[in-house]
Residue frames as a rotation matrix with the C-alpha (Angstrom) as fourth column:
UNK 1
-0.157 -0.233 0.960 -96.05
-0.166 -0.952 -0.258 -78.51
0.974 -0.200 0.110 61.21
UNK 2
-0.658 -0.034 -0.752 -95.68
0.646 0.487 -0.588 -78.62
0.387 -0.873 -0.299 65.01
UNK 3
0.671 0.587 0.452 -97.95
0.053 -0.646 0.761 -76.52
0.739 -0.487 -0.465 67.51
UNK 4
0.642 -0.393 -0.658 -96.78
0.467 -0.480 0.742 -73.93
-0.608 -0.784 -0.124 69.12
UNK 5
-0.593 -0.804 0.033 -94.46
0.520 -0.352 0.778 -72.88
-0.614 0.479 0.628 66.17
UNK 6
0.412 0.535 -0.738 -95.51
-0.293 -0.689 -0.663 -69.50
-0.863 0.490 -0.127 63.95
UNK 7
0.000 -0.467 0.884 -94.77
0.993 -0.102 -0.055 -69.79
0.116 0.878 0.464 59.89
UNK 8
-0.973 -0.214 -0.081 -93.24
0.174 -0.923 0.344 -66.98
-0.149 0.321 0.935 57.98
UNK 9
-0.471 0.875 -0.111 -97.33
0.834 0.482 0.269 -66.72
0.289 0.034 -0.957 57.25
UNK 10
0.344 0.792 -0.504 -98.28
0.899 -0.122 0.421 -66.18
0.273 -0.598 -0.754 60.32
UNK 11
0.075 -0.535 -0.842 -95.72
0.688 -0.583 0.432 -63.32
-0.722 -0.612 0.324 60.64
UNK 12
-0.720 -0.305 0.623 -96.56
0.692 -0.379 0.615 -61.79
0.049 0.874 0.484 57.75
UNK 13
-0.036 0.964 0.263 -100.09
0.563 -0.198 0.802 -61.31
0.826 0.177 -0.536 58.64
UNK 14
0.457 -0.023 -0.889 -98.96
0.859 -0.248 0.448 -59.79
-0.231 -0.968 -0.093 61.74
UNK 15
-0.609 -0.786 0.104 -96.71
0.652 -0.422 0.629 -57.72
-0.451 0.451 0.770 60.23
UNK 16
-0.590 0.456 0.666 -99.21
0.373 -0.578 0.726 -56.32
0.716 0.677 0.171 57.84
UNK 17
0.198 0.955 -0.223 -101.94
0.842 -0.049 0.537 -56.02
0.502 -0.294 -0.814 60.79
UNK 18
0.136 -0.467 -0.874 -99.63
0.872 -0.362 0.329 -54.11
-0.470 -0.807 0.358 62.83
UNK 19
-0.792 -0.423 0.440 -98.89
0.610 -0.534 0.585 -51.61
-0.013 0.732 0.681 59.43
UNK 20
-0.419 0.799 0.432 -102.18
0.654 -0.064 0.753 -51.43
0.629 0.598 -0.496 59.15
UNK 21
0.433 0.580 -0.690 -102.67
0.868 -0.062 0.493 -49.81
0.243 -0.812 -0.530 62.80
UNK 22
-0.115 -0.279 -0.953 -100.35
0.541 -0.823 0.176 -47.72
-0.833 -0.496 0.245 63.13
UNK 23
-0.814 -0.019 0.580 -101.19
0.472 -0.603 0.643 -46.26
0.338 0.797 0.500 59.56
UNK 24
-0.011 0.964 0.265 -104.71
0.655 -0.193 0.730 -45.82
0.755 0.182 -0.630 61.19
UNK 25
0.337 0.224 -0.915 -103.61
0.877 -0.429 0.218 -44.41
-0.344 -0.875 -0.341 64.43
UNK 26
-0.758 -0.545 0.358 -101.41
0.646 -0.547 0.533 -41.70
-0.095 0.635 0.767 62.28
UNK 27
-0.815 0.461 0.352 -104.51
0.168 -0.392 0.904 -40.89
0.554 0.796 0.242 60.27
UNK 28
0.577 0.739 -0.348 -106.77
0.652 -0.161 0.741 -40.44
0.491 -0.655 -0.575 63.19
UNK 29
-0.241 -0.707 -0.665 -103.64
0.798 -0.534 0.278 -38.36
-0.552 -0.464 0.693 65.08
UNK 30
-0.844 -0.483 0.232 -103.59
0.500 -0.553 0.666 -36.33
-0.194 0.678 0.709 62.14
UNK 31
-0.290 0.674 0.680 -107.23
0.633 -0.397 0.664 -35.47
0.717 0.623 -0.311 61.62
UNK 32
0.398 0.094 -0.913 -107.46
0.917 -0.041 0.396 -34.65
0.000 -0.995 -0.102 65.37
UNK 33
-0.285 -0.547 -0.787 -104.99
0.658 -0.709 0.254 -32.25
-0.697 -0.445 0.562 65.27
UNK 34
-0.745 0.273 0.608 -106.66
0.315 -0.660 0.682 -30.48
0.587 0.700 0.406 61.61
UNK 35
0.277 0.915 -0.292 -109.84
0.850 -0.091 0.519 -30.31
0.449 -0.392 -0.803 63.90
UNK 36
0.235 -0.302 -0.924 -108.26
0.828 -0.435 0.353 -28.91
-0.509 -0.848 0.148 66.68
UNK 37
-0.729 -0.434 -0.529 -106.43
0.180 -0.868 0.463 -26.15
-0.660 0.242 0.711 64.30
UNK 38
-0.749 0.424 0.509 -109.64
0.344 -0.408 0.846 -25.42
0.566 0.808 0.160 62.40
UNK 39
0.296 0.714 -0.634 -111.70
0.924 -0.046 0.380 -24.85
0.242 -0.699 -0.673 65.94
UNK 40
0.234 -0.478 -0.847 -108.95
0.825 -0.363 0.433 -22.53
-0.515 -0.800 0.309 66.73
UNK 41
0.940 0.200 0.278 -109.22
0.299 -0.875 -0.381 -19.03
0.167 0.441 -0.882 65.88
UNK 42
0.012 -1.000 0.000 -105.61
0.924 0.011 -0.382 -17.13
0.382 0.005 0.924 65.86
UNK 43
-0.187 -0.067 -0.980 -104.68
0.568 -0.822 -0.052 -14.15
-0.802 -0.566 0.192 67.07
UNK 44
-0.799 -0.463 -0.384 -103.67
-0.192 -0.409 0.892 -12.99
-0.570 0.786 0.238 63.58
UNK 45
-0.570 0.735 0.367 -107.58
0.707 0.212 0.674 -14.26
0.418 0.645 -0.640 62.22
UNK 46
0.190 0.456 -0.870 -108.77
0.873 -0.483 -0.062 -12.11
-0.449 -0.748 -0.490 65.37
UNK 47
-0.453 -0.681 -0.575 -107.10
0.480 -0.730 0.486 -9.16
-0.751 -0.056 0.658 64.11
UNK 48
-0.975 0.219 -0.028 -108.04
-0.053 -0.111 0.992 -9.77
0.214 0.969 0.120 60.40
UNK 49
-0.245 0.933 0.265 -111.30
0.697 -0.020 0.716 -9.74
0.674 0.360 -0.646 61.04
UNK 50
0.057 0.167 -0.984 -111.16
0.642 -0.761 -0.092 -6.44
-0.765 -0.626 -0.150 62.84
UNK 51
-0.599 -0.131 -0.790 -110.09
-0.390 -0.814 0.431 -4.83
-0.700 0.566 0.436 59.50
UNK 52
-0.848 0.509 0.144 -112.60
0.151 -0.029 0.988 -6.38
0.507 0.860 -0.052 57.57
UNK 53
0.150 0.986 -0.067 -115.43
0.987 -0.146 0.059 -5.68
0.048 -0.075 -0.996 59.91
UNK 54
-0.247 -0.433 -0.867 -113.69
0.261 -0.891 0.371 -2.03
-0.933 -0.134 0.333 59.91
UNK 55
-0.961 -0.048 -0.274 -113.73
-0.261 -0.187 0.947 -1.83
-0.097 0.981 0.167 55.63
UNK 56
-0.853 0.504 0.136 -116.61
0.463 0.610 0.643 -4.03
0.241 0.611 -0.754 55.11
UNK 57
-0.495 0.799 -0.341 -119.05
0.777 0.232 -0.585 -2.64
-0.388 -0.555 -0.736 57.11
UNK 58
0.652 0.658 0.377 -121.70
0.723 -0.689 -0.049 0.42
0.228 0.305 -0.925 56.06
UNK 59
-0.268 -0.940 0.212 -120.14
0.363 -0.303 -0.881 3.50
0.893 -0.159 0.422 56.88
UNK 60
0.239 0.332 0.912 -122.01
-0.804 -0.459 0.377 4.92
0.544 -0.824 0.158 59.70
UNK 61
0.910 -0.139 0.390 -121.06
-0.203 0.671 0.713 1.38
-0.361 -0.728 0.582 61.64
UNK 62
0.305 -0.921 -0.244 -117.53
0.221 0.317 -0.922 1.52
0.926 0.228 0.300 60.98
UNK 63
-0.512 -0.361 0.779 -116.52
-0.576 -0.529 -0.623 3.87
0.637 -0.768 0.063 64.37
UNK 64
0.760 0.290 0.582 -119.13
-0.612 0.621 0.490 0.49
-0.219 -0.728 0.649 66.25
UNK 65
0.827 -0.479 -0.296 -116.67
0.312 0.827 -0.468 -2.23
0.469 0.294 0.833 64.41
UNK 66
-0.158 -0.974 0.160 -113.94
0.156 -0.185 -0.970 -0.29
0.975 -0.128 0.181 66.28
UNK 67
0.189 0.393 0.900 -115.98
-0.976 -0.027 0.217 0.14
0.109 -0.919 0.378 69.60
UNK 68
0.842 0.235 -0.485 -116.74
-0.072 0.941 0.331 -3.67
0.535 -0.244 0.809 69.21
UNK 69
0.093 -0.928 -0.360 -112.41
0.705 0.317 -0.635 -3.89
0.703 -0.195 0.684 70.27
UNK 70
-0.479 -0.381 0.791 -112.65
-0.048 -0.888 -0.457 -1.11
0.877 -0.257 0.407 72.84
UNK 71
0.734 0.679 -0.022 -112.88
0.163 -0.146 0.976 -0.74
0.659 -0.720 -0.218 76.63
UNK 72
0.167 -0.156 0.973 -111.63
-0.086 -0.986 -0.144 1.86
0.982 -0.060 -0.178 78.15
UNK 73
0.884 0.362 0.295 -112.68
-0.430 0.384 0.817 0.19
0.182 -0.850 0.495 81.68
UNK 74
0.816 -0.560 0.142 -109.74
0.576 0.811 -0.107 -2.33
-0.055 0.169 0.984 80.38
UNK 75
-0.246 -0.955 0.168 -106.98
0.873 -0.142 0.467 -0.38
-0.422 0.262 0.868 78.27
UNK 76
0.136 -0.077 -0.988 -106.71
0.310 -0.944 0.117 3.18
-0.941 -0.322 -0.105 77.93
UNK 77
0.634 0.367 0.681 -107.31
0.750 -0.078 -0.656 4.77
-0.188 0.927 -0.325 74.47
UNK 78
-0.755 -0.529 -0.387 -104.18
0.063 -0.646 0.760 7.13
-0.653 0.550 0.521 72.30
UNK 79
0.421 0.737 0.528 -106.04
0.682 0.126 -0.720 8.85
-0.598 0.664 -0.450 69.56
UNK 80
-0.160 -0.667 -0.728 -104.16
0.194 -0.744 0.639 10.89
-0.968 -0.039 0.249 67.18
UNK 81
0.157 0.688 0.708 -106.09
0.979 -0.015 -0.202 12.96
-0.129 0.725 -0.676 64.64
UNK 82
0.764 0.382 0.520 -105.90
0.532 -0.830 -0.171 16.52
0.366 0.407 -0.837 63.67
UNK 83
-0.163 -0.864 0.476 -102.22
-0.035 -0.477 -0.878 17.32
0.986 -0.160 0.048 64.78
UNK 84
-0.220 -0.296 0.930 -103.28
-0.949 -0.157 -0.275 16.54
0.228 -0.942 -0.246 68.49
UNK 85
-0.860 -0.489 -0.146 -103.86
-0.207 0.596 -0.776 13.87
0.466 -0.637 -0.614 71.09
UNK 86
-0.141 0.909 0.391 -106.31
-0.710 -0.368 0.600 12.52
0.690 -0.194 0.698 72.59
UNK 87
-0.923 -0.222 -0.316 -106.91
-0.044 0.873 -0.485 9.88
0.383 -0.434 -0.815 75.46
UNK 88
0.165 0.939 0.303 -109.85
-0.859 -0.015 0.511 8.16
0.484 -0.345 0.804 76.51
UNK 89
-0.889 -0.450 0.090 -109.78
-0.275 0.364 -0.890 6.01
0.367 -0.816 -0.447 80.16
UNK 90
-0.397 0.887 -0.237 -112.42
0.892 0.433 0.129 4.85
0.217 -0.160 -0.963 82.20
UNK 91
-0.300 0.278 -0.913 -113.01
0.267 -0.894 -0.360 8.59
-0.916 -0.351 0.194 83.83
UNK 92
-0.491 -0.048 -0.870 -113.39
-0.729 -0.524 0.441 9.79
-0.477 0.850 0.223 80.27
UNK 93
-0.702 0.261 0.663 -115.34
0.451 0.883 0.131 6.31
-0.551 0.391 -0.737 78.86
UNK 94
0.242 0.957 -0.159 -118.20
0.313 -0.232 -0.921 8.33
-0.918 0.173 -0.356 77.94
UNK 95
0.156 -0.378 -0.913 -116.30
-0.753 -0.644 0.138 10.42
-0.640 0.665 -0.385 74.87
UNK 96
-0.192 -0.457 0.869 -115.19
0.046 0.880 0.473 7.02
-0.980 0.131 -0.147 73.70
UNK 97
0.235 0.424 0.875 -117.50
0.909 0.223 -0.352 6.88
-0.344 0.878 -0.333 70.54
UNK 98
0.841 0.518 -0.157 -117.49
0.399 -0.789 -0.467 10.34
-0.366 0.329 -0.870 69.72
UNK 99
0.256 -0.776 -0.577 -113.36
-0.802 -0.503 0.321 10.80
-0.540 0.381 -0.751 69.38
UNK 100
-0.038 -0.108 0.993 -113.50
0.497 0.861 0.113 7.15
-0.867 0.498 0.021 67.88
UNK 101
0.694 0.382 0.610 -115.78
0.717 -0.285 -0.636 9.04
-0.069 0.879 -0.472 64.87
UNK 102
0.640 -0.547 -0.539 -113.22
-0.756 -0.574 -0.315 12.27
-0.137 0.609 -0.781 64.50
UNK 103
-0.061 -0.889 0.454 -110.38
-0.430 0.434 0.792 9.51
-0.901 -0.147 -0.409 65.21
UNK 104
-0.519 0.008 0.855 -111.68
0.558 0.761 0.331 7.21
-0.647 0.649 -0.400 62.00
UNK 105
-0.086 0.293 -0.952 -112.83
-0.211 -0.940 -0.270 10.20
-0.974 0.178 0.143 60.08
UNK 106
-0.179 -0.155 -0.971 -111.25
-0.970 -0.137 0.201 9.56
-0.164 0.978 -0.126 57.06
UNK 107
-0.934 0.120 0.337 -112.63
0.164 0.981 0.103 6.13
-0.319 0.151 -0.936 56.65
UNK 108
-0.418 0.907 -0.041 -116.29
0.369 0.129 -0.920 7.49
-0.830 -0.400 -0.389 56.36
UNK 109
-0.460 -0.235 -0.857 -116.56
-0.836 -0.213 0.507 7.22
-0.301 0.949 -0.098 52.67
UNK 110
0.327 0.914 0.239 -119.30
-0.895 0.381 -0.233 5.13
-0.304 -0.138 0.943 51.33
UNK 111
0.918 -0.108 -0.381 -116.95
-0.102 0.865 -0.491 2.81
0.382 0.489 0.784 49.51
UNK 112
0.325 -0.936 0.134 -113.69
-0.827 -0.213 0.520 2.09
-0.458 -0.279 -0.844 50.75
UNK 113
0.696 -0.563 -0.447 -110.91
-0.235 0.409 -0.882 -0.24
0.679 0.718 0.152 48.94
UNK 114
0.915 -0.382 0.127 -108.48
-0.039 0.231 0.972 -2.08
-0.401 -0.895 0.197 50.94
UNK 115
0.650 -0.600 -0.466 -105.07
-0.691 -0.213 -0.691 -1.59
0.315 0.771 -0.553 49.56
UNK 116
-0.469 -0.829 -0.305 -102.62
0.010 0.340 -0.940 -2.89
0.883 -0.444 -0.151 52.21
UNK 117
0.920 0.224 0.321 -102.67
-0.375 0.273 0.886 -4.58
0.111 -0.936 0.335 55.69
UNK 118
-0.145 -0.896 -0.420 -100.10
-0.123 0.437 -0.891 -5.71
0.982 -0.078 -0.174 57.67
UNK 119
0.912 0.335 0.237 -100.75
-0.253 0.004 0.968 -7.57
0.323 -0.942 0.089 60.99
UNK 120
-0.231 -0.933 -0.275 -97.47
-0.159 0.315 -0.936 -7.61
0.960 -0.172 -0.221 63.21
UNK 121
0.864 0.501 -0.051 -98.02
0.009 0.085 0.996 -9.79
0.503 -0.862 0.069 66.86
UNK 122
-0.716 -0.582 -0.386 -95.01
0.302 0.241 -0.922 -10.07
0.630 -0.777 0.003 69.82
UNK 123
-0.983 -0.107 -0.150 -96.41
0.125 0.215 -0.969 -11.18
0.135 -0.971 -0.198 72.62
UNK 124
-0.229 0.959 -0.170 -99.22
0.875 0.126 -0.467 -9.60
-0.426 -0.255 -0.868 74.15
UNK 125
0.106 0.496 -0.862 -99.16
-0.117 -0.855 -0.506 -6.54
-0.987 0.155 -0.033 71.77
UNK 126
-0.183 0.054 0.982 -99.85
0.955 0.246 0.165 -5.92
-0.232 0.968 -0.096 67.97
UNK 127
-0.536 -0.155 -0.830 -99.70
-0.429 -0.797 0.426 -3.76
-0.727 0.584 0.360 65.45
UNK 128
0.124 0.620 0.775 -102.43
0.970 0.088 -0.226 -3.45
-0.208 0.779 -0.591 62.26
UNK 129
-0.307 0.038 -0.951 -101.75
-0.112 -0.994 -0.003 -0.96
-0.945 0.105 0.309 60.06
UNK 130
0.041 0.751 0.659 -103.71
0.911 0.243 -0.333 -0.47
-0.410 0.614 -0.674 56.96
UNK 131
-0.816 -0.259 -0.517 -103.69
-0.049 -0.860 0.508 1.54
-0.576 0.440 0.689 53.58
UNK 132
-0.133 0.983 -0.129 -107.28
0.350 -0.075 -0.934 2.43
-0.927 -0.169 -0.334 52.50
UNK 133
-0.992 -0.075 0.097 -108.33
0.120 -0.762 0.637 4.15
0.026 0.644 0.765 48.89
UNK 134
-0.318 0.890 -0.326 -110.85
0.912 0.193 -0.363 6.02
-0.260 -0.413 -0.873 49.74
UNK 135
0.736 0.639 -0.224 -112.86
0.283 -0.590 -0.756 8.54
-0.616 0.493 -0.615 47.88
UNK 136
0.933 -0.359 -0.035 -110.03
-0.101 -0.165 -0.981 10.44
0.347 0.918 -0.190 45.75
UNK 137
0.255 -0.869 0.424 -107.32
-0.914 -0.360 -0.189 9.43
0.317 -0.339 -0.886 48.16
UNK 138
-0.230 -0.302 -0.925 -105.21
0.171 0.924 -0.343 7.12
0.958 -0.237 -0.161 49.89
UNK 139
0.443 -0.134 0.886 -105.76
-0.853 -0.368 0.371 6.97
0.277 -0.920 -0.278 53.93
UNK 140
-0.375 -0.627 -0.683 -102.94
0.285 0.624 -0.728 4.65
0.882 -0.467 -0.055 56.30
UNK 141
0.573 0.301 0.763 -103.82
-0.711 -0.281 0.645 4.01
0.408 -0.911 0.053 59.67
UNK 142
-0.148 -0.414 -0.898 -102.16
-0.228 0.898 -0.376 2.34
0.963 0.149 -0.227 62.39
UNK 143
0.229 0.857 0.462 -103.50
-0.643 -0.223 0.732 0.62
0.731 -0.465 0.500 65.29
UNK 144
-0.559 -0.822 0.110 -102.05
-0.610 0.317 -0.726 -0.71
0.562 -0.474 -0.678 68.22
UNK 145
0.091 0.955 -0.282 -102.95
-0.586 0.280 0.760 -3.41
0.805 0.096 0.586 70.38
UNK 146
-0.507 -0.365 0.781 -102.67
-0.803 -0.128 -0.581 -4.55
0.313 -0.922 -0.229 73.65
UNK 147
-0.195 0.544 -0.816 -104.02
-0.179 0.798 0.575 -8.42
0.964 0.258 -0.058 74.15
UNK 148
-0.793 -0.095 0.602 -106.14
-0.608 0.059 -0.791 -9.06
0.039 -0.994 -0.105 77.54
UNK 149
-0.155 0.342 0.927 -107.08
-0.463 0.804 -0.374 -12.56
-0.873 -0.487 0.034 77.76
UNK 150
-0.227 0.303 0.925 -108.86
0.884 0.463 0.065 -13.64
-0.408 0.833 -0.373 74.67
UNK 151
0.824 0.304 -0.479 -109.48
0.105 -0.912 -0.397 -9.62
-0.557 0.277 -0.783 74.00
UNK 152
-0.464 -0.886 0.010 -107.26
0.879 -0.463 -0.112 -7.81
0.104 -0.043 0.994 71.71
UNK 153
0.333 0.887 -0.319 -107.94
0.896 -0.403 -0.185 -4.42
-0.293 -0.224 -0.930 72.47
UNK 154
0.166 -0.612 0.774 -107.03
0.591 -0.566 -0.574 -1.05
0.789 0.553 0.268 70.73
UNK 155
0.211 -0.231 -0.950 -104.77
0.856 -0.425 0.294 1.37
-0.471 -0.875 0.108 72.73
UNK 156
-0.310 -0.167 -0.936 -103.68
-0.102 -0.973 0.207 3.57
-0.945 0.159 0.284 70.46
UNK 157
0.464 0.716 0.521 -105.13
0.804 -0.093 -0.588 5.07
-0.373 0.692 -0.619 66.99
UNK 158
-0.083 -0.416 -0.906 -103.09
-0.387 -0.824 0.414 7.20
-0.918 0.385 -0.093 64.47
């Protein structure tokens, strides 16, 4: 054999080493990027876990699990409850909780049952609307949402 010349061998073993890397860089690429999407929270997990700290919670802290998404300071509040209207702003911030509680009335049942959800995002607004069975009924809300920065925040409430 001369020096300087490769056998089929030596080009096998290359061959394989080279498989062998880029199978590993792949499989490092690939876990990277599962990290990266299991660090990251979604909009749509953000949401969902507004209606389960909404359902799940005691009832007397159901009308805070909706405060927790609220500021007034930020995005102006629609409430629609008893055949009227309401709006709560920063001039008005103070009322906040109190038309929250008529606004989520019918949620304040000791047990509630989630029937139906539906989160819908475009853009920077969403929609969450939710069917409830609560005490001898059904209740449907739907809740709008308005997304500032990493906040979503509720604007409107019917």
């Amino acid at each position: 054999m001369q020096t300087g010349t490769r056998s089929a061998y030596d080009f096998g073993i290359m061959r394989s080493k080279n498989r062998f890397l880029f199978v590993l860089l792949a499989a490092l690429a690939l876990s990277v990027g599962l990290a990266v999407d299991a660090l990251t929270v979604s909009d749509k997990d953000r949401l969902g876990r507004f209606i389960d700290d909404l359902i799940e919670r005691p009832s007397d802290d159901r009308v805070g699990a909706a405060l927790r998404y609220s500021d007034p300071l930020r995005e102006e509040l629609e409430l629609v409850y008893g055949g009227s209207r309401r709006s709560v702003d920063a001039k008005s911030a103070s009322r906040l909780a109190h038309e929250l509680s008529r606004a989520l009335d019918a949620l304040s049942a000791s047990e509630l049952k989630l029937v139906q959800r539906a989160i819908e995002i475009d853009g920077e607004s969403a929609r969450v609307a939710i069917r409830v069975a609560a005490g001898d009924g059904f209740v449907n809300y739907l809740f709008h949402f308005r997304k500032h920065e990493a906040d979503w925040l509720i604007r409107r409430v019917a």
